[in-house]
Each structure stands twice: as C-alpha cells, then as structure tokens.
C-alpha positions as CSV (number, residue, x, y, z in Angstrom):
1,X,-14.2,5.0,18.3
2,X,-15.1,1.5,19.0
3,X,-13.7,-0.8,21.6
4,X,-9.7,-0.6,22.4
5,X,-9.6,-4.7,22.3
6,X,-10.9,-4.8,18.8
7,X,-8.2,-2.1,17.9
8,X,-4.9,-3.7,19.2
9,X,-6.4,-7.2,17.3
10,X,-6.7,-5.5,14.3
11,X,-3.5,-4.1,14.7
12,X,-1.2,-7.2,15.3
13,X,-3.1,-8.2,12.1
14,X,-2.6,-5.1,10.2
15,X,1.4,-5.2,11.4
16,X,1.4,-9.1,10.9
17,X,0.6,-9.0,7.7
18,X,2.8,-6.1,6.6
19,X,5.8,-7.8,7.9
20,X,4.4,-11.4,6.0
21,X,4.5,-9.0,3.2
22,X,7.9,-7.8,3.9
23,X,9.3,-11.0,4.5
24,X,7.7,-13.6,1.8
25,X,10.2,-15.3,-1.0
26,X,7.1,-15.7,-3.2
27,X,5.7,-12.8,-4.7
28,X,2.3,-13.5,-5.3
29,X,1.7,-14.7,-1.3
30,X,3.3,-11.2,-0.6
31,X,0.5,-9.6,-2.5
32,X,-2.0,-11.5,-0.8
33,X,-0.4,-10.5,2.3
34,X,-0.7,-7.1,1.2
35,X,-4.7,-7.6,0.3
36,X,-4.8,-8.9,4.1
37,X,-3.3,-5.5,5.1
38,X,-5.6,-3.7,3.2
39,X,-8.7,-5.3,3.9
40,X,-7.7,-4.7,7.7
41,X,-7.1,-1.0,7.2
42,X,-10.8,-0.9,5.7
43,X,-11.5,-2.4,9.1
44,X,-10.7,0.3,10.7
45,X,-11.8,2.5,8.9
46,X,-15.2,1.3,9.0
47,X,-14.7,1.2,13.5
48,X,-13.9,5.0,12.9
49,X,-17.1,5.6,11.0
50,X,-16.3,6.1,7.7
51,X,-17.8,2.8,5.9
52,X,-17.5,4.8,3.0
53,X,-14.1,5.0,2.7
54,X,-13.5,1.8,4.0
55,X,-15.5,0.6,1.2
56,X,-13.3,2.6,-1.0
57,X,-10.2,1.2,0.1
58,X,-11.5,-2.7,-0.4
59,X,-12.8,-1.9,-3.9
60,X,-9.8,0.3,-5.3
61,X,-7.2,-0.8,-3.3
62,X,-7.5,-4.3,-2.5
63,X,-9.8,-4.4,-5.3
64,X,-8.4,-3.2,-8.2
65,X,-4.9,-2.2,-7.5
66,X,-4.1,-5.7,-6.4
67,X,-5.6,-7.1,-9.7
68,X,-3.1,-4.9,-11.3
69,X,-0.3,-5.9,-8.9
70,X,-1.0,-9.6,-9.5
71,X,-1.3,-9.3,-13.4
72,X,2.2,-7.8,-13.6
73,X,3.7,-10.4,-11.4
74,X,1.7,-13.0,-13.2
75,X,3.1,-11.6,-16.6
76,X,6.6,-11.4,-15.8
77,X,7.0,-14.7,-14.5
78,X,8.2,-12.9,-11.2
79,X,6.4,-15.9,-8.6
80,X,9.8,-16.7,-7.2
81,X,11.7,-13.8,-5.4
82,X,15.7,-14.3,-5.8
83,X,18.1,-12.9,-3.2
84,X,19.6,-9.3,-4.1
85,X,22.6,-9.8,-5.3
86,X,25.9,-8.2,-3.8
87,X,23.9,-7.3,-0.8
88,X,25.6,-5.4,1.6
89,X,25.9,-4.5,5.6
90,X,25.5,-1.3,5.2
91,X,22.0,-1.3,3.9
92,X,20.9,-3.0,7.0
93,X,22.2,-0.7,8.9
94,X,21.2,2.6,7.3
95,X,17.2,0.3,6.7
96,X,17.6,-0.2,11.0
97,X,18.7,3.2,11.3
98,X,16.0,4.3,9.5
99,X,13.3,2.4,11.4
100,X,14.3,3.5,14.7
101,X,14.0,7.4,13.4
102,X,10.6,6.6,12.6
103,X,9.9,4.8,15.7
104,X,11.4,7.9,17.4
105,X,8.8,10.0,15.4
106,X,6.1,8.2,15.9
107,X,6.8,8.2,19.8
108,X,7.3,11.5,19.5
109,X,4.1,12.6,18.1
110,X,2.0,10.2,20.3
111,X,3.4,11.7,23.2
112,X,2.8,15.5,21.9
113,X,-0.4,14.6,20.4
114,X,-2.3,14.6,23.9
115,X,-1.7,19.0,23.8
116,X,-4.5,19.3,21.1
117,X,-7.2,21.3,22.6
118,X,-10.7,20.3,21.3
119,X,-11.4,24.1,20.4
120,X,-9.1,24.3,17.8
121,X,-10.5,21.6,15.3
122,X,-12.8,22.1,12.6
123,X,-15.8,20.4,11.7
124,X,-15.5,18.3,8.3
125,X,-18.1,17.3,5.9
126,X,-17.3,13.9,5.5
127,X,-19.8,12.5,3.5
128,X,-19.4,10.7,0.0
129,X,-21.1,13.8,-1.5
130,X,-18.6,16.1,0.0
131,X,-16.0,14.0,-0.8
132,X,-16.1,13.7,-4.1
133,X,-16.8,17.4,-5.1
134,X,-13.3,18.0,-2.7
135,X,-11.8,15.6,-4.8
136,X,-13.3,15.6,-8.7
137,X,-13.0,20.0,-8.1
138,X,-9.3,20.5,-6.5
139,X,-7.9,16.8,-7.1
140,X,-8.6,16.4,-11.2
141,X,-5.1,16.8,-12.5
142,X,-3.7,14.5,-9.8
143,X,-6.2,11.5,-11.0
144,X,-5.7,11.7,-14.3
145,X,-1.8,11.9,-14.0
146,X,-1.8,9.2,-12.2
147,X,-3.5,7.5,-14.7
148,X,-1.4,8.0,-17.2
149,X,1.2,6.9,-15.2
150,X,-0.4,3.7,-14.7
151,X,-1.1,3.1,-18.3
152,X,2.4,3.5,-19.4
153,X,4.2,0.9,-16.5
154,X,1.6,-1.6,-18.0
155,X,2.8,-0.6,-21.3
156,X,6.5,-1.0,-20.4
157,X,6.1,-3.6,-18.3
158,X,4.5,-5.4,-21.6
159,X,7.4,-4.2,-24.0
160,X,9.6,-5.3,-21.8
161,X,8.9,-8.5,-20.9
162,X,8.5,-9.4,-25.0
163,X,11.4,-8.2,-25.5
164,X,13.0,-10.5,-22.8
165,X,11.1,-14.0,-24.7
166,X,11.7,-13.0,-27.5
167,X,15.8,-11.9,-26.6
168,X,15.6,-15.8,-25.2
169,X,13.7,-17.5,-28.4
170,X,16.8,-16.0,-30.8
171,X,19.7,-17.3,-28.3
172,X,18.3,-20.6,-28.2
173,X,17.7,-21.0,-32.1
C-alpha cells in the first residue's frame, strides 16, 4: 500500500484543501483548491497502484472538468462570493447534524471493516484494457447522458447570463 507517513500527509492535504474549498469568498481560488484536492486524490491513487486511474483523474477531472468549472465562473462574472442572504440557524444545525451522522458512519464502518475475511474477495482485472470494455460495454448510456447534461448547463448558463447584460444594457439606456 505504500508507507502510512506518506498517507496521513496526503491526507491533511487532501482534507486541507477540501475545507480551503469549503471556506474561500473567491470562487475561482475555491476551484483551484478543488484542483489541489484532486491532484491529491490522484496521489493516492497512484500509492495504491492504479497510475492509471490516477492519471485519469488528473486529466478528466482536474483536467478538464476544472476548465469547465473555471469557464463558467469566468463567464458569469461569479469571482466574488456574496453572503447567502436570510441565512438561518437552523441550517447550521441540521449541516452539523449532518456531519456528525457521517462521522458516525464512517467510524462505524472502520471499526466493522477489520471482520472481512480475505477468502471472500474476488480477484479484479484492473487494467486499462479491462476497464474500458467494463465501462464502454455496461456504462454507454450513462456517458453519453451525462454528456448531454453537460452540454445543455453550458447552454443555459450562456442564455442566461446574456440575458442578464442585456436585461442591464436596456435599464441603463
């Protein structure tokens, strides 16, 4: 698995970034912080031995997802982040609420998880070949609805926002 040191630094990066990303006022620094993330997750990936998919997760994810991320924020003018307006208690109480449930899980699970006997796990072909006939054979409708989906937020995102300038040119005429 690779060395237990090298883990818990990768992890206080990979949280340390997710909570820059949580907390940032300025978009666009928390989608850098969110490239930081990912770039760390390929990290360990590649530790676990799958350099493929870490290579997968730098070029599509931190790659080209965050182009996409940054474009939209880029075209909406969305740098600044204002505060939510009319926020109230209770959402920090149901979001803490929350956190400590999944906290609870996740102790939960680590503490069940040591039961698994070694008998009753299958071998996997993990290997880029595999991979992509498991994915381009059972996984085709998912892709290219996803797709799709992609291609029409761009598209509103566009209307949208020229519909915004162009609502603000007329009310200043």
């Amino acid at each position: 698995m690779g060395n237990p040191i090298v883990f818990f630094i990768l992890a206080a990066i990979a949280i340390a970034a997710a909570l820059g990303m949580l907390t940032s006022r300025n978009a666009v620094h928390s989608a850098l912080f969110l490239v930081l993330n990912f770039a760390t997750i390929a990290v360990f990936y590649i530790i676990l031995n799958a350099p493929f998919i870490g290579m997968v997760q730098i070029t599509v994810y931190a790659g080209a997802i965050m182009v996409l991320f940054l474009f939209v924020i880029m075209l909406l003018g969305a740098e600044k982040l204002g505060g939510v307006a009319g926020e109230d208690k209770w959402q920090r109480y149901l979001a803490g609420l929350l956190a400590l449930g999944l906290v609870g899980v996740f102790v939960v699970v680590l503490v069940q998880g040591g039961d698994v006997t070694a008998g009753g796990t299958a071998v996997i072909d993990s290997s880029p070949v595999a991979l992509g006939l498991r994915l381009f054979e059972g996984y085709t409708f998912p892709f290219e609805v996803t797709g799709v989906l992609l291609l029409t937020s761009m598209i509103g995102v566009v209307v949208l926002g020229r519909k915004k300038r162009g609502q603000d040119a007329a009310s200043n005429d």
